[in-house]
N, CA, C and O atoms as a printed pandas DataFrame, in Angstrom:
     atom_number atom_name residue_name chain_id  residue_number  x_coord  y_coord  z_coord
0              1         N          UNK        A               1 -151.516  -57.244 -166.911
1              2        CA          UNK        A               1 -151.845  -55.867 -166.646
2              3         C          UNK        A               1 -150.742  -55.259 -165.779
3              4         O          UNK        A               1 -150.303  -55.892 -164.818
4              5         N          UNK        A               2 -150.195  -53.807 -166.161
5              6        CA          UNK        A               2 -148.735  -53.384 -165.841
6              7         C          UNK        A               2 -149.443  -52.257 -164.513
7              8         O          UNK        A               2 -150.233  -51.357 -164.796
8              9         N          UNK        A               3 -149.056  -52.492 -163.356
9             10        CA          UNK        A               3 -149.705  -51.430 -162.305
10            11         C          UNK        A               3 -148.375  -50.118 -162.494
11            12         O          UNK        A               3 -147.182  -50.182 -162.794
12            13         N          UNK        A               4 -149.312  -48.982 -162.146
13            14        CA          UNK        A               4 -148.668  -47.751 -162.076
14            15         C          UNK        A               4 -147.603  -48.082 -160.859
15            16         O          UNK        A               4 -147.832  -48.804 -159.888
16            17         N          UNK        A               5 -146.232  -47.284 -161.190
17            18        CA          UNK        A               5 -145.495  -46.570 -160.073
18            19         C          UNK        A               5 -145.771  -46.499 -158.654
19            20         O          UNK        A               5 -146.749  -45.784 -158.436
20            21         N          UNK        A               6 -145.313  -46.930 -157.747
21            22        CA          UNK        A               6 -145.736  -46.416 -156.581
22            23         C          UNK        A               6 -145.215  -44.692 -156.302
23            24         O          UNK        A               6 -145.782  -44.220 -155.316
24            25         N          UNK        A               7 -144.634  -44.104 -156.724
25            26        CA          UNK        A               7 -144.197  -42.682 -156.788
26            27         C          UNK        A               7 -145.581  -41.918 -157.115
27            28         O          UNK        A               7 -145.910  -40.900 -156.507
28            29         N          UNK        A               8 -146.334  -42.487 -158.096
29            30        CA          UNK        A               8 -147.237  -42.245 -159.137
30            31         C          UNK        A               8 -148.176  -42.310 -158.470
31            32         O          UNK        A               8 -149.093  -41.575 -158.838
32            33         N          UNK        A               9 -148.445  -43.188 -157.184
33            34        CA          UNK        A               9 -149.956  -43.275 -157.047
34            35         C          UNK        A               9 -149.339  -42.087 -155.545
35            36         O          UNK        A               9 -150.211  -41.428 -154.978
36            37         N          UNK        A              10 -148.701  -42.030 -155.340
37            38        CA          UNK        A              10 -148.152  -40.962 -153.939
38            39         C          UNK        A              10 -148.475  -39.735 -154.077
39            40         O          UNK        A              10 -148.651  -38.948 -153.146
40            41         N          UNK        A              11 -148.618  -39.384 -155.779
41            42        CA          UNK        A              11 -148.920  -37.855 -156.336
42            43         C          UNK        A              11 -150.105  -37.454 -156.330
43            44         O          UNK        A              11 -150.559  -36.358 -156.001
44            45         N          UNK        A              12 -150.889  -38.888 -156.915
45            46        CA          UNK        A              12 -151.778  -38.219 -157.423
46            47         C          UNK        A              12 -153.193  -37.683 -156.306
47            48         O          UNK        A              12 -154.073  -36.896 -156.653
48            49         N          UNK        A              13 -153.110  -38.209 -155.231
49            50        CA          UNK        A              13 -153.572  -37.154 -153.955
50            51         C          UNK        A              13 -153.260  -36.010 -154.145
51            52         O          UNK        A              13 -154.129  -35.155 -154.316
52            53         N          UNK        A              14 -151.776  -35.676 -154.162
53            54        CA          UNK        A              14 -151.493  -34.315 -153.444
54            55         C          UNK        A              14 -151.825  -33.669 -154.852
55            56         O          UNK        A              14 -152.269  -32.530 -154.704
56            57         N          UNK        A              15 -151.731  -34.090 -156.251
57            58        CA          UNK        A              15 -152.243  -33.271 -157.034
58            59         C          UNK        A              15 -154.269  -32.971 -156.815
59            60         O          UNK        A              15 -154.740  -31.834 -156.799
60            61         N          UNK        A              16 -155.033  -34.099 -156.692
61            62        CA          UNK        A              16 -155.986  -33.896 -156.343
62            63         C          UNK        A              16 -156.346  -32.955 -155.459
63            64         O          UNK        A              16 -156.893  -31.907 -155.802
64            65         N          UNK        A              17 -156.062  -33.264 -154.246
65            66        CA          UNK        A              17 -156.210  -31.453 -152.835
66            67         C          UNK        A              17 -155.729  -29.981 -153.271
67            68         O          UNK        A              17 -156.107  -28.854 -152.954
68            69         N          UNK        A              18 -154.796  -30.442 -154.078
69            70        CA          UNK        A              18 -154.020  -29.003 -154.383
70            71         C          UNK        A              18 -155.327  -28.287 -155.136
71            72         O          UNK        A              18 -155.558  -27.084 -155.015
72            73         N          UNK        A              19 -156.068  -29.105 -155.852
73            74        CA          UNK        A              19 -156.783  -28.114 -156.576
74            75         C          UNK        A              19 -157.859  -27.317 -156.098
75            76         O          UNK        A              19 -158.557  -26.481 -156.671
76            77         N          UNK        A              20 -157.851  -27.942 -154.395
77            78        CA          UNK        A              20 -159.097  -27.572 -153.374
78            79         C          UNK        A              20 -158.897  -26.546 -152.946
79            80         O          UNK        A              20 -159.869  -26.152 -152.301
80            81         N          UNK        A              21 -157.648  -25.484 -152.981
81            82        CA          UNK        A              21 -157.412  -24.953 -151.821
82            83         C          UNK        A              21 -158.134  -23.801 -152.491
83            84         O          UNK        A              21 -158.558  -23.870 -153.645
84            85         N          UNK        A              22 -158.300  -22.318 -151.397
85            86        CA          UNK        A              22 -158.483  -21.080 -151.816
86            87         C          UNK        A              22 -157.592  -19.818 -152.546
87            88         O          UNK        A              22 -156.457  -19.572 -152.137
88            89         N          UNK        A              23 -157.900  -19.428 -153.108
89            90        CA          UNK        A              23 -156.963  -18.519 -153.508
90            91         C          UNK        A              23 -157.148  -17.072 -152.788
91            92         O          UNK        A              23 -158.233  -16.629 -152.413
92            93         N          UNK        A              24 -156.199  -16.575 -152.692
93            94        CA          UNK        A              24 -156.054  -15.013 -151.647
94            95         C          UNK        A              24 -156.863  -14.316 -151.836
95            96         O          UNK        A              24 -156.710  -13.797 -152.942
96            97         N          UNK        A              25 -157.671  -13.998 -151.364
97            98        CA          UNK        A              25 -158.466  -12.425 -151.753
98            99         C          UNK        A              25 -158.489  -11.062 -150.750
99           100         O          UNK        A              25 -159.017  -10.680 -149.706
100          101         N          UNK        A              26 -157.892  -10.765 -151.413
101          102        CA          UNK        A              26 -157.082   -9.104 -150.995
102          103         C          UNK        A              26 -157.764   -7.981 -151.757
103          104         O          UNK        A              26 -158.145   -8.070 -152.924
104          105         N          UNK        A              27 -157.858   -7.087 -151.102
105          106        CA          UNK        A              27 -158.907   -5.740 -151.647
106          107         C          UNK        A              27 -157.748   -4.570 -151.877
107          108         O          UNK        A              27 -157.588   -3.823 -150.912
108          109         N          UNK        A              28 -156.924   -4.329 -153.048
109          110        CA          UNK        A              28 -156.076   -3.450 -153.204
110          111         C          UNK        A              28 -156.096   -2.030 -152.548
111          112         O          UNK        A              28 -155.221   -1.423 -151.931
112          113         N          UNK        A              29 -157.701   -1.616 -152.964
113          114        CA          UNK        A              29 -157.602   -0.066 -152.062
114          115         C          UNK        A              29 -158.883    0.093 -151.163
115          116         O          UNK        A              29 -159.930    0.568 -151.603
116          117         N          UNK        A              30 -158.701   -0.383 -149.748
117          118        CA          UNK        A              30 -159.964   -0.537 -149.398
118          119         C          UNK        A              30 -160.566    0.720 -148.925
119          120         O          UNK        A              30 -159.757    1.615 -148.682
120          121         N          UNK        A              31 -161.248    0.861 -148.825
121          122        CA          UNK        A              31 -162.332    2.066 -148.196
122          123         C          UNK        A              31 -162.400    2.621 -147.168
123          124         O          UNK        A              31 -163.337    2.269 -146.451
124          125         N          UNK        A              32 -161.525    3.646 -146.669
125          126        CA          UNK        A              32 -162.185    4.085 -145.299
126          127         C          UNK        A              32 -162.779    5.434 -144.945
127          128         O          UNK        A              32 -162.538    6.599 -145.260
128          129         N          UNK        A              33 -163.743    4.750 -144.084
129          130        CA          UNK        A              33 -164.354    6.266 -143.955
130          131         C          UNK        A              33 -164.339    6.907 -142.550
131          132         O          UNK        A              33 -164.414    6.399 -141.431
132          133         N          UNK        A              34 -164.225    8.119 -142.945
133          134        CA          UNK        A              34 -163.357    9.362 -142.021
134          135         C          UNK        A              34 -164.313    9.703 -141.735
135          136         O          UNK        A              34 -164.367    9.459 -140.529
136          137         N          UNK        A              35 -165.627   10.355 -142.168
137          138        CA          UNK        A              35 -166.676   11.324 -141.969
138          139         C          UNK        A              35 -167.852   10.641 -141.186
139          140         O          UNK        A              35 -168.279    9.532 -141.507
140          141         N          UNK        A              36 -168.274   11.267 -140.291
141          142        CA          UNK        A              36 -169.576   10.503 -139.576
142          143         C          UNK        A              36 -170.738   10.499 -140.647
143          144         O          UNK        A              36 -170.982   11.413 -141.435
144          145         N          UNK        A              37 -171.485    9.157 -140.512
145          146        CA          UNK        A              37 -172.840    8.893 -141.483
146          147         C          UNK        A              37 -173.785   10.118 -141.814
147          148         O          UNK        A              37 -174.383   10.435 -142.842
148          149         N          UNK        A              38 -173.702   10.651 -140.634
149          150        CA          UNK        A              38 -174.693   11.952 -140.854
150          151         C          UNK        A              38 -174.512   12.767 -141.487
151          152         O          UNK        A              38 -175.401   13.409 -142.047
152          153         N          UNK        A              39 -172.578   13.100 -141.634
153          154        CA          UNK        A              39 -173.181   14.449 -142.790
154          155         C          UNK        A              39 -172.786   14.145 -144.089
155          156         O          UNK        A              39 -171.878   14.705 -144.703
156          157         N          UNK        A              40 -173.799   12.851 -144.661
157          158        CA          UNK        A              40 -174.448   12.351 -145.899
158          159         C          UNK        A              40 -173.625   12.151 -146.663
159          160         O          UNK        A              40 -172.507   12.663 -146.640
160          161         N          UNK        A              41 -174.070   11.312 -147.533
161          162        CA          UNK        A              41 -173.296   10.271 -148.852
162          163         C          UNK        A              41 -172.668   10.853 -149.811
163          164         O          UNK        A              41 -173.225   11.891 -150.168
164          165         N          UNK        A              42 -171.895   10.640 -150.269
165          166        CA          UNK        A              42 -170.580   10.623 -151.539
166          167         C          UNK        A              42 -172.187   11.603 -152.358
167          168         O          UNK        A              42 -173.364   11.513 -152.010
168          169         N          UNK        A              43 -171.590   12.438 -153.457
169          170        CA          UNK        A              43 -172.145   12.688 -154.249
170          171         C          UNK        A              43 -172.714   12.079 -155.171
171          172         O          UNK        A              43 -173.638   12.617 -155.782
172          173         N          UNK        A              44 -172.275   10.800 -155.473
173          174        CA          UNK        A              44 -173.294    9.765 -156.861
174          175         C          UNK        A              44 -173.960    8.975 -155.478
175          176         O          UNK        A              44 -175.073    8.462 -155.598
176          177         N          UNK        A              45 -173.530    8.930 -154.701
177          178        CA          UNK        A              45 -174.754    8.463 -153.404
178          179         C          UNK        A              45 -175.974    8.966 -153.283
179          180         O          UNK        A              45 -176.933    8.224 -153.074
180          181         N          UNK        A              46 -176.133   10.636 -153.427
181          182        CA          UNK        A              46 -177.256   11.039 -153.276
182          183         C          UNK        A              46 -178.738   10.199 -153.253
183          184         O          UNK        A              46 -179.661   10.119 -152.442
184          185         N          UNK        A              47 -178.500    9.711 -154.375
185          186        CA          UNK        A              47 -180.388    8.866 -154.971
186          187         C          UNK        A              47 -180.396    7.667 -154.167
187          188         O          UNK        A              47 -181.310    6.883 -154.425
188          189         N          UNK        A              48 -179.450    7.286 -153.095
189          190        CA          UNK        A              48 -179.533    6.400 -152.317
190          191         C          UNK        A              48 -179.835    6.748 -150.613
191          192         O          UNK        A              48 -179.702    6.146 -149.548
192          193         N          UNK        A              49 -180.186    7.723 -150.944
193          194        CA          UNK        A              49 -180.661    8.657 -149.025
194          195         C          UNK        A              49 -182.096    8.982 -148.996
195          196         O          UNK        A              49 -182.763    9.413 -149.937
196          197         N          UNK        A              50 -182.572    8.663 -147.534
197          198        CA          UNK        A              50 -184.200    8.807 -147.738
198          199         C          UNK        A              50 -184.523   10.166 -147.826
199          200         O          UNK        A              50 -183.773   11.097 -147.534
200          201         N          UNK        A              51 -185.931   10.257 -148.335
201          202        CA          UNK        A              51 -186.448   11.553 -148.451
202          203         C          UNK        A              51 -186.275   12.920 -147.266
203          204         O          UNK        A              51 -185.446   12.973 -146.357
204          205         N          UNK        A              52 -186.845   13.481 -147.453
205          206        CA          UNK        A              52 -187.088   14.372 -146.424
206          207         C          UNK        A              52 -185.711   14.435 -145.259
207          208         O          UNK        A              52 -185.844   14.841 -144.105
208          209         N          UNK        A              53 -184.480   13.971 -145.815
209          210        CA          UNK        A              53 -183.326   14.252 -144.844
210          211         C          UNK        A              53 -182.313   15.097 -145.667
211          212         O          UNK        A              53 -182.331   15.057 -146.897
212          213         N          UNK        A              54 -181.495   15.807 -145.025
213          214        CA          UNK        A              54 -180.652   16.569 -145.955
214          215         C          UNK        A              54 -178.836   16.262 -145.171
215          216         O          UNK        A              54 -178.218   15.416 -144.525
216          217         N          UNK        A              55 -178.762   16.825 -145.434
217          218        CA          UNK        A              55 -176.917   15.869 -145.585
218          219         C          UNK        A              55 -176.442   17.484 -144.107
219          220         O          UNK        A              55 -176.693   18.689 -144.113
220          221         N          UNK        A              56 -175.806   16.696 -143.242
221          222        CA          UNK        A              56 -175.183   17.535 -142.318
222          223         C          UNK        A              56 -176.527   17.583 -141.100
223          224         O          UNK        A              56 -176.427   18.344 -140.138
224          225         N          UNK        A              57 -177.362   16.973 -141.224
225          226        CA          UNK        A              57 -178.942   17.317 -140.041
226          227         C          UNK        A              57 -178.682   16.275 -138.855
227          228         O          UNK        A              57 -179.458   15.325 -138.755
228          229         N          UNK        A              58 -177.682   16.403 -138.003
229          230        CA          UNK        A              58 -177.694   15.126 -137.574
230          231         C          UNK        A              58 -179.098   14.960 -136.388
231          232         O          UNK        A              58 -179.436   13.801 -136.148
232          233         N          UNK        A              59 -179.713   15.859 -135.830
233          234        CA          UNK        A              59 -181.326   15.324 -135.201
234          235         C          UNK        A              59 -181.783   14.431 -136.026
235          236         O          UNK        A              59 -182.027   13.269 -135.698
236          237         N          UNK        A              60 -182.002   15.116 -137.671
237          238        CA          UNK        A              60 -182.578   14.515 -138.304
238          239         C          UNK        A              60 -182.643   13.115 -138.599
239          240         O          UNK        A              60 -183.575   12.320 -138.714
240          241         N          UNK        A              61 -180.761   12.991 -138.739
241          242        CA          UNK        A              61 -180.512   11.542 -138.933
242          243         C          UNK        A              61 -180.756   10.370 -137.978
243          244         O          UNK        A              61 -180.946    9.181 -138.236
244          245         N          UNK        A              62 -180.698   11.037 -136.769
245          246        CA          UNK        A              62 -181.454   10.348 -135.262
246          247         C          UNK        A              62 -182.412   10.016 -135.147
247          248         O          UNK        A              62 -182.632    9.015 -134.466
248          249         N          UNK        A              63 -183.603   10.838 -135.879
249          250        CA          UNK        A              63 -184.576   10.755 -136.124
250          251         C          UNK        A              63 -185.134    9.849 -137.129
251          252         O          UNK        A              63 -186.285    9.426 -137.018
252          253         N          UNK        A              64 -184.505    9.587 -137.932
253          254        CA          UNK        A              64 -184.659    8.571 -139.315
254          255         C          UNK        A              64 -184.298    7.368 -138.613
255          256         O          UNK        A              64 -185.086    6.451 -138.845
256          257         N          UNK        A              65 -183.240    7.040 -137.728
257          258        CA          UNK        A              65 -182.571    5.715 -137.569
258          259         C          UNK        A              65 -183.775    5.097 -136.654
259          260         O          UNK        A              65 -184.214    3.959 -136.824
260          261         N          UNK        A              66 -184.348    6.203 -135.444
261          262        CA          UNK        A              66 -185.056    5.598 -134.446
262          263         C          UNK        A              66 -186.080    5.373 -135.008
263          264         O          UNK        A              66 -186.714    4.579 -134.312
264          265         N          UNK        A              67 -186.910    5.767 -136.385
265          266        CA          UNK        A              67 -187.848    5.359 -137.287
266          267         C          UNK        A              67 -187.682    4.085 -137.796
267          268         O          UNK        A              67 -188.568    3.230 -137.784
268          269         N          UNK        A              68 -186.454    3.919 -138.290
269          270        CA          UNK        A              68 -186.311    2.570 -138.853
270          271         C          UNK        A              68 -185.818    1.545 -138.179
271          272         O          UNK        A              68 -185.581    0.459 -138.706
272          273         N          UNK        A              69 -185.597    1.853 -136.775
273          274        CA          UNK        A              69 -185.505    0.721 -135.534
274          275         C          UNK        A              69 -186.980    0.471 -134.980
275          276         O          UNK        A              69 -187.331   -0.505 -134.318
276          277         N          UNK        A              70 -187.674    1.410 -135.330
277          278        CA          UNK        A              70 -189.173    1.265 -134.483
278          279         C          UNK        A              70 -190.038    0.553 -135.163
279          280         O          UNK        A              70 -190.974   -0.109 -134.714
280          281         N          UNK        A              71 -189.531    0.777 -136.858
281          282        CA          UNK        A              71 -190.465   -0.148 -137.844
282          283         C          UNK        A              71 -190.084   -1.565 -138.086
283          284         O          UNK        A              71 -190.741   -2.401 -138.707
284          285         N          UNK        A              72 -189.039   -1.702 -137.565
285          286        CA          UNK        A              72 -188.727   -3.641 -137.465
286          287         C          UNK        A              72 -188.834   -3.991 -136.571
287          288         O          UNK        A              72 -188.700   -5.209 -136.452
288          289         N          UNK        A              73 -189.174   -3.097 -135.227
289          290        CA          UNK        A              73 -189.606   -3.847 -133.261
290          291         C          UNK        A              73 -191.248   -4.370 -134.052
291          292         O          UNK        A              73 -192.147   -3.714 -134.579
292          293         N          UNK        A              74 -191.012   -6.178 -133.750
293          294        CA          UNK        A              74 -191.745   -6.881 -133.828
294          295         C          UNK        A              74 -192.997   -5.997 -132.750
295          296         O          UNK        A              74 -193.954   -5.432 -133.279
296          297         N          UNK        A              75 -192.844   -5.998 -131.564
297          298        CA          UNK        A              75 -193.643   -5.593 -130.562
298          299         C          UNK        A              75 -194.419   -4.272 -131.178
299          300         O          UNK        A              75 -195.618   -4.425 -131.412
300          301         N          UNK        A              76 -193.935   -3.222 -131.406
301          302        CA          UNK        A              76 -194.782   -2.247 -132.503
302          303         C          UNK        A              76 -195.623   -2.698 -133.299
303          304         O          UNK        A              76 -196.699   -2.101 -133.345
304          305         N          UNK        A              77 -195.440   -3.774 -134.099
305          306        CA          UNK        A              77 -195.974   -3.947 -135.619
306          307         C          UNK        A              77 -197.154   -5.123 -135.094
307          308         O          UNK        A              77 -197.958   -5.674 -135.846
308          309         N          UNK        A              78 -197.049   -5.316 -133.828
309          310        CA          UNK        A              78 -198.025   -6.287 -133.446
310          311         C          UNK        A              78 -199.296   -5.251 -132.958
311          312         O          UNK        A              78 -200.499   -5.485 -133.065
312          313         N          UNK        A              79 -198.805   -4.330 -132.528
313          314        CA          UNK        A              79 -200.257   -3.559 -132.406
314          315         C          UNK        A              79 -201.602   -3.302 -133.255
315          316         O          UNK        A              79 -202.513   -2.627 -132.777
């Protein structure tokens, strides 16, 4: 029985790991946003904003956030 190369068995690690590694992930045009949350979403955003708020209200939007901080305080929902 003829044993492999010692060159041969030196490779075949570094070919094995090589195939582990990650490849780059880079976001070509990323997103930034300029405008404060409050005065409301992209236009195909619309159907993604809660009811009863309208785009530019910022009380309003104060008003929505401290709603939906008050409805996940465990301590509230225990009452």
């Amino acid at each position: 029985m003829r044993r492999p190369p010692l060159p041969a068995l030196a490779l075949l690690p570094a070919l094995l790991l090589g195939a582990c590694r990650e490849p780059v992930q880079t976001v070509s045009t990323p997103r930034q946003v300029d405008t404060p949350a409050w005065q409301g979403p992209d236009a195909q955003d619309q159907a993604y904003s809660a009811g009863g708020w309208t785009a530019g209200d910022r009380a309003g939007w104060d008003e929505q956030m401290r709603q939906r901080a008050q409805a996940q305080n465990d301590y509230n929902r225990m009452k």
